[in-house]
N, C-alpha and C positions, 0 to 999 in steps of 0.2 A: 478493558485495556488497562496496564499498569502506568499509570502516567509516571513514576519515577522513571522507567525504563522509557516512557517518551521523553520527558526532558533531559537524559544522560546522552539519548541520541542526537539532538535540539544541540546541547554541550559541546558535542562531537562534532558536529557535521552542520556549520550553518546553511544557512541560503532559504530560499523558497521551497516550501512542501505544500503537496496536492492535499485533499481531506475528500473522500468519496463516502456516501452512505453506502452504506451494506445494501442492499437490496434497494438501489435503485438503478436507470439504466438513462441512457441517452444525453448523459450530460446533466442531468435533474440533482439540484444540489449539491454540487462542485464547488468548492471553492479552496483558493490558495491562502498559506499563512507564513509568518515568517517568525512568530514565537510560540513558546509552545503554551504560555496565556489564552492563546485564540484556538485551542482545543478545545470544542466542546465535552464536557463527560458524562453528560447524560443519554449519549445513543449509542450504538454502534458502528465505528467508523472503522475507515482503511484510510492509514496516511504513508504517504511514501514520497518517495523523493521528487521534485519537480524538474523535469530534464528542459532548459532552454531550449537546446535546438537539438532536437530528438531524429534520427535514422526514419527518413520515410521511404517508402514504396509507389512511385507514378504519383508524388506528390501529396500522398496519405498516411497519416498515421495508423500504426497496427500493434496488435495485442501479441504479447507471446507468451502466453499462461502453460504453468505445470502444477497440476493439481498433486497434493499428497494427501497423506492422512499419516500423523502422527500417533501410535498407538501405546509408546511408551518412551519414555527420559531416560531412565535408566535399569539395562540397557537400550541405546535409543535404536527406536525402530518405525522406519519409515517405510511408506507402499508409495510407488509412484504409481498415477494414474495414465499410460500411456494416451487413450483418448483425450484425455483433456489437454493433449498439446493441440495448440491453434497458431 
């Protein structure tokens, strides 16, 4: 992770962000930050924006993932993974 490019985002966009580990699931290792100090940079993480009061479904929160794969910058070239929408 480029933490410049984390903390120019941090710059941008205050508030509350999620930090998820990479490979784990069920809520295991979750937690919220609100500078970008409290990034850890020794693992691999996924931080993104923390939405207060988030669009549920019969009362439940839901995933709405679109897989890519980035195969070149320039020029940029992208595959969408139709399956991986959920």
């Amino acid at each position: 992770m480029n933490f410049c490019f984390v903390l120019a985002t941090f710059q941008r966009e205050k508030g509350i962000w999620i930090i998820k580990p990479v490979a784990s699931s069920q809520g295991k290792g979750i937690f919220l930050i609100n500078h970008p100090d409290q990034v850890p940079l020794d693992e691999n993480l996924v931080i993104s924006r923390y939405i207060d009061n988030p669009l549920l479904i019969d009362g439940y929160k839901f995933d709405v993932r679109i897989y890519v794969a980035v195969t070149s910058y320039d020029p940029l070239v992208v595959y969408l993974y139709e399956e991986g929408l959920t």
